[in-house]
Each structure stands twice: as structure tokens, then as C-alpha cells.
ROZAKE-76970 format. One record per residue (C-alpha): residue number from 1; y, x, z. Coordinates in steps of 0.001 Angstrom, whole numbers, plus 500000, padded with zeros to 6 digits. Each point is the difference from the previous one (the first is absolute). Layout:
N
<atom n="NUM" y="Y" x="X" z="Z"/>
...
***
This chain:
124
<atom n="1" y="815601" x="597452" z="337013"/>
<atom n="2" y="501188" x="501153" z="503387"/>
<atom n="3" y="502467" x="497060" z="499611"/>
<atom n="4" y="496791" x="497629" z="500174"/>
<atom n="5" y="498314" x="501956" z="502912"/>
<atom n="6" y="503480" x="500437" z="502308"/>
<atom n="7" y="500485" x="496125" z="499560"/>
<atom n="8" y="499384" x="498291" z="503692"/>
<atom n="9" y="497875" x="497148" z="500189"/>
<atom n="10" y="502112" x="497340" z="500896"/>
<atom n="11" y="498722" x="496810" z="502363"/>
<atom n="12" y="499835" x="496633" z="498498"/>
<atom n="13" y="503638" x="498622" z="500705"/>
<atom n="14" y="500357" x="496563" z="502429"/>
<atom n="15" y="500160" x="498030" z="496773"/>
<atom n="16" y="496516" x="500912" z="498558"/>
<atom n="17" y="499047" x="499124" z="503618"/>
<atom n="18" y="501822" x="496813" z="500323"/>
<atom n="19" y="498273" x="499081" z="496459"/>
<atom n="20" y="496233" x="500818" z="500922"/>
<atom n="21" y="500817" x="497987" z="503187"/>
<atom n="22" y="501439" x="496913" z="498065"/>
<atom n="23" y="497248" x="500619" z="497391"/>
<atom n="24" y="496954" x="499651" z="503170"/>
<atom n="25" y="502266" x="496961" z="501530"/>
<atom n="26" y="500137" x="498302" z="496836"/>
<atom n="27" y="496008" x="500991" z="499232"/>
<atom n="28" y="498771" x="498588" z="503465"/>
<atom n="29" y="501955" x="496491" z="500034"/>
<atom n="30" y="498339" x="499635" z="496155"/>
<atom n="31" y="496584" x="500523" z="502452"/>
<atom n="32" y="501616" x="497500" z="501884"/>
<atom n="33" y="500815" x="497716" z="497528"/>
<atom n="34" y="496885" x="500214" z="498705"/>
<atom n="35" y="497841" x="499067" z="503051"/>
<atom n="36" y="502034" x="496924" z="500871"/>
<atom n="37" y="499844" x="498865" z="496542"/>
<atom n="38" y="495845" x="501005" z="500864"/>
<atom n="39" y="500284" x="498018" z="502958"/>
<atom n="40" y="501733" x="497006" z="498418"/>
<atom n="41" y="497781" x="499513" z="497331"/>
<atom n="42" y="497119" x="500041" z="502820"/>
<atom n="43" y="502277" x="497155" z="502322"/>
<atom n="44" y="500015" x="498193" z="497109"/>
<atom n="45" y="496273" x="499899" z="498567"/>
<atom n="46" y="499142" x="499084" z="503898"/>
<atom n="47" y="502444" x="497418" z="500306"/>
<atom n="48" y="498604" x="498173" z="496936"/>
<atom n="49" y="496470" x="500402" z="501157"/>
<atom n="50" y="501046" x="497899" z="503265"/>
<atom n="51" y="501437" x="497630" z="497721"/>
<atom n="52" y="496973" x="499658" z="497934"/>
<atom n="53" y="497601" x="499992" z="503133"/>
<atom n="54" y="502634" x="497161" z="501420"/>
<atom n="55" y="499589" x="497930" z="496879"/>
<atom n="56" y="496151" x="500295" z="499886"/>
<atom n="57" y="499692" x="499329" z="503829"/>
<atom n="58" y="502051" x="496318" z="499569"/>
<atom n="59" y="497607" x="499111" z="497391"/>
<atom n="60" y="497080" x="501235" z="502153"/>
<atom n="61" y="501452" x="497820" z="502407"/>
<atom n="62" y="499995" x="496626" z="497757"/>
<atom n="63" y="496852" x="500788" z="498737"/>
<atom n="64" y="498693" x="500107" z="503168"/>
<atom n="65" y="501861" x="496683" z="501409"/>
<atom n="66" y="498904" x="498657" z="496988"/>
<atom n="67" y="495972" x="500427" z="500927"/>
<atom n="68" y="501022" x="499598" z="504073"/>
<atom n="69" y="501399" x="496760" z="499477"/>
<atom n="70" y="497598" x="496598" z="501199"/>
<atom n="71" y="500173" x="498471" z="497224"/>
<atom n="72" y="498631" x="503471" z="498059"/>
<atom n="73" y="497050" x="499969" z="502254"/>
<atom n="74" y="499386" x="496323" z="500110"/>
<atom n="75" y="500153" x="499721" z="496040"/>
<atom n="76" y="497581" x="503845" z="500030"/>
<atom n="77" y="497373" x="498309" z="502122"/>
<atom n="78" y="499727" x="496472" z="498340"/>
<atom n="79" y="499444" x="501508" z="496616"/>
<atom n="80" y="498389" x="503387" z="500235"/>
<atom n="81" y="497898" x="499269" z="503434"/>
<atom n="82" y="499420" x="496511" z="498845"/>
<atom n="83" y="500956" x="498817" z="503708"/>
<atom n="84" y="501159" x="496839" z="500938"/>
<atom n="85" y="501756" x="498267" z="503181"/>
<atom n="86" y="498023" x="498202" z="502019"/>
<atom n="87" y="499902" x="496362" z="500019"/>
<atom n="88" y="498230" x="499683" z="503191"/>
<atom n="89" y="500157" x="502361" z="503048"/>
<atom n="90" y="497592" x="499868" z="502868"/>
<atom n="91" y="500015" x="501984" z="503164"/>
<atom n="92" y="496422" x="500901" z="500930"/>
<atom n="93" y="499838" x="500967" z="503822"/>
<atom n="94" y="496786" x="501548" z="500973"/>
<atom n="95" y="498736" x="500151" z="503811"/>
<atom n="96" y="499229" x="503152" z="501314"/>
<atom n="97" y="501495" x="502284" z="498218"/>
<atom n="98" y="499205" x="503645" z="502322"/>
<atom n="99" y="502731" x="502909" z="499220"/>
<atom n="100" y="498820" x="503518" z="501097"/>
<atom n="101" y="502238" x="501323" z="502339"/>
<atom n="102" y="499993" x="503256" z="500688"/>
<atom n="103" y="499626" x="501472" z="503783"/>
<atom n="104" y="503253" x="501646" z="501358"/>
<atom n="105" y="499672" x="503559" z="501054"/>
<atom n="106" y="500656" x="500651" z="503768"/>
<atom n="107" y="503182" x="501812" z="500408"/>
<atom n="108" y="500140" x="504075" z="500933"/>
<atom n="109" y="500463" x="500700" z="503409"/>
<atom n="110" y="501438" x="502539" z="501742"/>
<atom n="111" y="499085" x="502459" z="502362"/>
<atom n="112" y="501879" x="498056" z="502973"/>
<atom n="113" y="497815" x="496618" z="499039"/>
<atom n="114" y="496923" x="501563" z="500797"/>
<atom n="115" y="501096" x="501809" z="502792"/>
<atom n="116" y="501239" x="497356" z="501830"/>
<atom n="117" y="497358" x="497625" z="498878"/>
<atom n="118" y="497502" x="501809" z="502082"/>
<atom n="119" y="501731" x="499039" z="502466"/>
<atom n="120" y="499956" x="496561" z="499405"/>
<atom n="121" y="503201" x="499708" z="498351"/>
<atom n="122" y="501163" x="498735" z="496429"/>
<atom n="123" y="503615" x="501251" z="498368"/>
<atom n="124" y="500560" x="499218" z="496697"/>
***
């Protein structure tokens, strides 16, 4: 028994240490490993949603030509407006036509204007 109690505690020798150290390398590039492959599988679900969102903005875009084009709007208004082109255009002019016109604020002047306009002088 005093055999057990005598004994020395001894410090961990430079290979346990060089083993816990290669164990917590080895544990942190799995982290490592593990958010890239994170980060990869994110890339890729974005990169296939800008695919998608390319795909359905070309067929938003022929869609659209489709019901911009004249002959779309021509064919729209002839059978669901029930319009027509005119056979017979005529220009009617009528004689005096009176616009409203609206009177044009005078301009701010300054304090040298009206200074020297009492004096019988005009600076613009």
C-alpha cells in the first residue's frame, strides 16, 4: 500500500499530447468538411433557382411578345371590342377653339432690384 501512495504522478508524455492534438486537428477539418459540404448544397439549390427563374422569365417574355405584338391587338379589338377600321376619315376643324392659358408668375427679385429701382433703375 505505501507502494501505491509513494508512486509519483507522472505528466502525460509528448505522445498523448501529440494524439489529443491530431485528434482536435482531425475533429475541426470534419467541422470543416462539413460546412463546405453545408455551403455547397446551399450554392447549389440557389443556382438552380436562377435557372428556374431564367426559364420562367423567357417564357414570360414570349407570352408577353405574344399579346404586344400588332397583329395581337388588331385581331383583340376586332373581335372582343367589335371595332372596325374606318372606311372614311374626315378632319373636322372647328373655329375658335379658346385654350386657357395660364398667367406666368413675375419672377423674385432681389434686394438690389428694388433698391436701385427707386432710383429709377432696372437690373435684372
Amino acid at each position: 500500500m505505501n507502494r501505491v501512495r509513494n508512486r509519483k504522478r507522472v505528466a502525460p508524455g509528448p505522445l498523448f499530447t501529440a494524439i489529443a492534438v491530431l485528434f482536435t486537428v482531425i475533429v475541426i477539418l470534419g467541422v470543416f468538411r462539413l460546412q463546405a459540404a453545408r455551403l455547397e448544397q446551399l450554392l447549389h439549390n440557389i443556382e438552380r433557382d436562377i435557372e428556374r427563374y431564367t426559364l420562367e422569365e423567357d417564357e414570360l417574355k414570349q407570352i408577353f411578345s405574344k399579346q404586344a405584338s400588332p397583329l395581337q391587338i388588331y385581331s383583340y379589338w376586332k373581335e372582343k371590342l367589335g371595332m372596325d377600321r374606318a372606311q372614311q376619315v374626315e378632319v373636322i376643324r372647328i373655329p375658335g377653339v379658346y385654350t386657357a392659358t395660364v398667367p406666368q408668375p413675375e419672377p423674385q427679385r432681389g434686394w438690389r432690384s428694388s433698391l436701385f429701382s427707386i432710383f429709377g433703375f432696372s437690373v435684372n
